[in-house]
MIBANU-153241 format. One record per residue (C-alpha): residue in three letters; x, y, z; residue number from 1. Coordinates in steps of 0.02 Angstrom, whole numbers, plus 50000, padded with zeros to 5 digits. Example, Ala and Ser with C-alpha at 12.3 -4.5 7.8 and 13.67 -1.06 7.14 Angstrom:
% MIBANU-153241
NODE  residuo     c1     c2     c3  num
NODE      ala  50615  49775  50390    1
NODE      ser  50684  49947  50357    2
This chain:
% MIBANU-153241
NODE  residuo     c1     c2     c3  num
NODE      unk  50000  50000  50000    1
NODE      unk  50067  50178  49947    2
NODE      unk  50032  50312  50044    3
NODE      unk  50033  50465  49956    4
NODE      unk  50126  50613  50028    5
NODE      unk  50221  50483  50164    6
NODE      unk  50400  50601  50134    7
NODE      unk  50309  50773  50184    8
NODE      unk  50230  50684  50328    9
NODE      unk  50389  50600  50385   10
NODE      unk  50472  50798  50359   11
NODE      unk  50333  50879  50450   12
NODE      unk  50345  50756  50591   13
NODE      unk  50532  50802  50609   14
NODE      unk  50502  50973  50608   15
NODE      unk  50386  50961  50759   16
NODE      unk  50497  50859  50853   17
NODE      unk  50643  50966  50829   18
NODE      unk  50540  51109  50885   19
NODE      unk  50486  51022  51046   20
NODE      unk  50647  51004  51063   21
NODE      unk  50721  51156  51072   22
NODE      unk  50585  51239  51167   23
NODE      unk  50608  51104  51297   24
NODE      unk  50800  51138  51313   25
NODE      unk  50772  51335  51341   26
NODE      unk  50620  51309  51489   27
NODE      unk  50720  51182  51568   28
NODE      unk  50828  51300  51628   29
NODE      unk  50725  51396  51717   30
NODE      unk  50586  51254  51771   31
NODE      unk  50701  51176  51897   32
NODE      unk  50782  51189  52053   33
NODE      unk  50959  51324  52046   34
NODE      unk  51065  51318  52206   35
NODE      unk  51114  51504  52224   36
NODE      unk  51272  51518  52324   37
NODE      unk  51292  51683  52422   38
NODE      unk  51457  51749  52516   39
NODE      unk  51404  51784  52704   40
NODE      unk  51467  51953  52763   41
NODE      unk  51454  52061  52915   42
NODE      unk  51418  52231  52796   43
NODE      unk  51355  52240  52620   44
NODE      unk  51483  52292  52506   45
NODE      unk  51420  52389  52340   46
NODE      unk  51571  52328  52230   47
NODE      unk  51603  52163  52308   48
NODE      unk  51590  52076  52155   49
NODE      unk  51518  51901  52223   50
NODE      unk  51328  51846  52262   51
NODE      unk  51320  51923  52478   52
NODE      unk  51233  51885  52616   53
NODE      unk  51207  51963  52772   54
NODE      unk  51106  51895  52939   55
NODE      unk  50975  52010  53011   56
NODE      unk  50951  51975  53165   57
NODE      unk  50789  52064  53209   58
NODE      unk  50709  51999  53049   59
NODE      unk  50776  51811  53076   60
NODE      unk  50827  51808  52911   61
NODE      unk  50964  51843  52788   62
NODE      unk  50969  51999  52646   63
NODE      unk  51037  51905  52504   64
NODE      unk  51109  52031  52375   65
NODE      unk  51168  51950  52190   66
NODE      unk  51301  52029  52106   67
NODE      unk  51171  52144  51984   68
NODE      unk  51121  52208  52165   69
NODE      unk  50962  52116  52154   70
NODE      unk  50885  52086  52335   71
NODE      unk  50792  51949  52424   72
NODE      unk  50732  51948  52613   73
NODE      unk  50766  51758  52646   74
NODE      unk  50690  51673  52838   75
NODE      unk  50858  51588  52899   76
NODE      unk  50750  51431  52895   77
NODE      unk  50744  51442  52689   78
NODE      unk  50921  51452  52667   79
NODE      unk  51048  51310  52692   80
NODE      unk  51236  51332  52708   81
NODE      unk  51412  51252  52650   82
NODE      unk  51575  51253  52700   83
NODE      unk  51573  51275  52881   84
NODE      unk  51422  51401  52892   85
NODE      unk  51536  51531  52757   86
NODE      unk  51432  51501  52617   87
NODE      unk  51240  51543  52624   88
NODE      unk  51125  51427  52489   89
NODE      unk  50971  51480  52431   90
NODE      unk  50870  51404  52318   91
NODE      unk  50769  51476  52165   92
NODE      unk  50665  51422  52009   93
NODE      unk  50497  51400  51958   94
NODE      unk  50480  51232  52027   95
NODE      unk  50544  51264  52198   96
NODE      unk  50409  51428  52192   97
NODE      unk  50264  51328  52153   98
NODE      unk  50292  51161  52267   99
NODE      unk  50357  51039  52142  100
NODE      unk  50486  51012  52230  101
NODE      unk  50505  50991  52392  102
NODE      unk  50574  51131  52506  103
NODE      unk  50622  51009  52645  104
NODE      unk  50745  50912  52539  105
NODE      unk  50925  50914  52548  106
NODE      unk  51028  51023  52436  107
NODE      unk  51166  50891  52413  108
NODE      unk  51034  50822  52307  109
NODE      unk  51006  50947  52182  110
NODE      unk  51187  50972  52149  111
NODE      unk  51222  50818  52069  112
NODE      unk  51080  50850  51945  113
């Protein structure tokens, strides 16, 4: 049985598919789970040049500053930390905003992904 048109429907089929794919590759990025790693300081420093944090303590919770000076007020029971308590991790992306994944889980997990 010939089916008439087969090679434009075989084409067309690839097309989608390589379309799917490369709009999967760009939102993957920002659907899951990015470990931010922030610098903890006693003072903010404008022209530090690294990702800062600082504890406040009559807030409970750490000002996070990124090196573009972006801000976030963080509760100290968000955040996770490495290397001895120097490093503050917080985590960020769509799927950590919306519950996808779980905000209880370990960070040692997510950075082998």
């Amino acid at each position: 049985m010939k089916v008439k048109g087969l090679r434009w429907w075989i084409i067309g089929l690839i097309m989608v598919i390589t379309i799917i794919n490369y709009l999967d590759r760009g939102t993957l990025n920002y659907m899951w789970v990015a470990n931010i790693e922030y610098q903890l300081v006693n003072d903010i420093q404008a022209d530090f040049g690294e990702n800062q944090a600082q504890f406040l303590n009559n807030d409970h919770a750490y000002l996070l500053v990124s090196k573009r000076g972006d801000t976030i007020l963080q509760k100290a029971t968000m955040v996770n930390f490495k290397d001895n308590g120097k490093i503050v991790v917080n985590r960020q992306g769509i799927a950590y905003e919306l519950g996808i994944v779980d905000k209880r889980q370990n960070i040692e997990r997510f950075s082998s992904m």
